[in-house]
N, C-alpha and C positions, 0 to 999 in steps of 0.2 A: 504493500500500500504506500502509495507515494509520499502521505502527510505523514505516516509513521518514519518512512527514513529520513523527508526533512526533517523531524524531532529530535531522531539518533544522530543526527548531523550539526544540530545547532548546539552551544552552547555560549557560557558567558560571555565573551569575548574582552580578554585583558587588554588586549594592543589591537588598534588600527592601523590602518596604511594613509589615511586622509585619501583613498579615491571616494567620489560624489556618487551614493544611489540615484541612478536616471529617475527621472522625474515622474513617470509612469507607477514607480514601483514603491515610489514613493507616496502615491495617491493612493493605492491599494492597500497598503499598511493602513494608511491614516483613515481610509474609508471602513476598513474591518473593525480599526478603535471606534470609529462612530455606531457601527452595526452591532459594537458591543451588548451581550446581555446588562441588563441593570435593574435594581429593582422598584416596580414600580415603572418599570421605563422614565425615571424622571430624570437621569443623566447629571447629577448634581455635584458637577466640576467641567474644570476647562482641562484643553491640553497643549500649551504653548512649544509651539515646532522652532526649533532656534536653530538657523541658516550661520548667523553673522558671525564672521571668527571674531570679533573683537568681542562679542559677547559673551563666546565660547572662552574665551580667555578671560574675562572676570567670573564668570561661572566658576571656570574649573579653582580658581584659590579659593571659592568656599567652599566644595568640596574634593579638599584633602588631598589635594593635587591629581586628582585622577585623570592617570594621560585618557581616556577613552572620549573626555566630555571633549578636549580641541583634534583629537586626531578622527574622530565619527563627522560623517558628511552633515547629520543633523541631532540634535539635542533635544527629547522629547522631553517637558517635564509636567509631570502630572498635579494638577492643582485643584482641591476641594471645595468647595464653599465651608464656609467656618459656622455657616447659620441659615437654614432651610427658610426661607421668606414668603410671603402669600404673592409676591411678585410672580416667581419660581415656580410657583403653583399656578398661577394665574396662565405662561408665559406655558405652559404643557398641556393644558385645557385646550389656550388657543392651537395650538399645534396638532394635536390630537383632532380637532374638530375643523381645520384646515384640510388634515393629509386624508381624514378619511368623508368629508363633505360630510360633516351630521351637522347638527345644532349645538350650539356649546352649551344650553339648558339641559339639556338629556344627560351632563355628564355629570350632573351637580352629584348626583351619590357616590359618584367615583373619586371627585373632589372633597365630598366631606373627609372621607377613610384617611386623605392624604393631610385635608388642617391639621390635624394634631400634631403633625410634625414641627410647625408654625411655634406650638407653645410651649417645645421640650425646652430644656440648657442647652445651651449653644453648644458646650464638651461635649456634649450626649449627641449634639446633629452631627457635629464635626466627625466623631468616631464611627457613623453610621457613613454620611462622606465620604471622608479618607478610603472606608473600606471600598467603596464600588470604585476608588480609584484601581486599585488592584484585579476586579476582573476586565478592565477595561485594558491595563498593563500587560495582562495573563494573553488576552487577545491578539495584541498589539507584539507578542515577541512571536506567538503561531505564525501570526501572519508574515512577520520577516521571514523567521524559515520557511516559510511553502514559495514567499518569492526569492530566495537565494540567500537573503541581507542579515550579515550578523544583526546582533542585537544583545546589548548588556544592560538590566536591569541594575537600580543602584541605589540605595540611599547613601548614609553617610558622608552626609552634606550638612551644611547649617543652615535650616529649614528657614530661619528669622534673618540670615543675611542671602537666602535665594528669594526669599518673600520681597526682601527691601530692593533688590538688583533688581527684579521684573516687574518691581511698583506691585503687588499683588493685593497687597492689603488694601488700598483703594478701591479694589472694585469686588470683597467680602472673599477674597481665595488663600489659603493656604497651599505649599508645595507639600508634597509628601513624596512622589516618588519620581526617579530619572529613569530613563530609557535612550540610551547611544545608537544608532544608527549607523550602519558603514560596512566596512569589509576588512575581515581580520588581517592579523600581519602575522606571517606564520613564522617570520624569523627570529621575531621577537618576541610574541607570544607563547609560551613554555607549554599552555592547557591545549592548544593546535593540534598537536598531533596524538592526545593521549585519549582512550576510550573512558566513554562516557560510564559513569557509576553511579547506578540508580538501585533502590530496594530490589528483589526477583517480587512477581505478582504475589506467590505463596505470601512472602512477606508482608507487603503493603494492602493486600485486599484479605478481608474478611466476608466470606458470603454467608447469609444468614439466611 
């Protein structure tokens, strides 16, 4: 199965080469993270695509010198809402009753289920958040493998100086998670040529 050996083919990737993912492939990535499952379908984060080396280079001193954020053709980073708003609610109703031509009064009971998100703690939205930023990441690294493109997921960043570099706070976002883009460097990458080690199925699954 094709998607299973891109899987056994991909992993972290330490080191790039700085070649650019053609712009194609690059759409397709970015189109699967929008296709992403979420819950609720309510999509509650952005995901800012970083091109610009100069960017790429105050990026990478806040997190921890990591060669992968200037040497990857593009910088994905993943960014939350810190606080679920009836805006956000409102703003998925309309959406919902655009893509599928209904009436946006028919959806008031689908809308009520979702207010009380509106009146939680703001920790409490953010932690609900942050998490669908990761099946959206989960998505987002498949889809590089099945189109060729390494892909290294990453925290270990400073979350409060990637926030302040991309202006985030301004417009209610928190960063949580990175995603590199690009094509490995196998000479200097050391994990390149060594086989992937994962739990045997006995191990990881449990059937009941």
């Amino acid at each position: 199965m094709e998607l299973i050996e891109k899987l056994n083919w991909r992993y972290a990737t330490k080191r790039m080469n700085g070649k650019k993912v053609p712009q194609d492939r690059l759409d397709n990535i970015l189109e699967a993270i929008r296709l992403s499952a979420s819950s609720i379908g309510l999509q509650p984060y952005k995901v800012i695509v970083i091109s610009d080396e100069a960017t790429k280079e105050k990026l990478k001193l806040v997190a921890n010198n990591q060669p992968q954020i200037t040497e990857a053709s593009h910088v994905l980073v993943f960014a939350a809402y810190d606080k679920i708003k009836a805006e956000h609610i409102d703003d998925y109703i309309g959406r919902i009753a655009t893509t599928r031509n209904i009436p946006a009064p028919s959806l008031e009971d689908f809308k009520a289920k979702m207010t009380p998100l509106v009146d939680q703690p703001a920790e409490h939205n953010f932690t609900w958040t942050s998490r669908q930023t990761y099946i959206a990441l989960g998505t987002g690294l498949i889809a590089a493998a099945f189109e060729g493109v390494d892909a290294t997921p990453m925290e270990g960043f400073s979350n409060e100086k990637v926030d302040e570099l991309l202006e985030l706070g301004g417009k209610g976002l928190k960063s949580v998670s990175i995603m590199t883009l690009g094509y490995r460097d196998e000479a200097a990458d050391f994990l390149a040529p060594l086989k992937k080690v994962r739990k045997s199925r006995e191990e990881l699954f449990e059937l009941v």
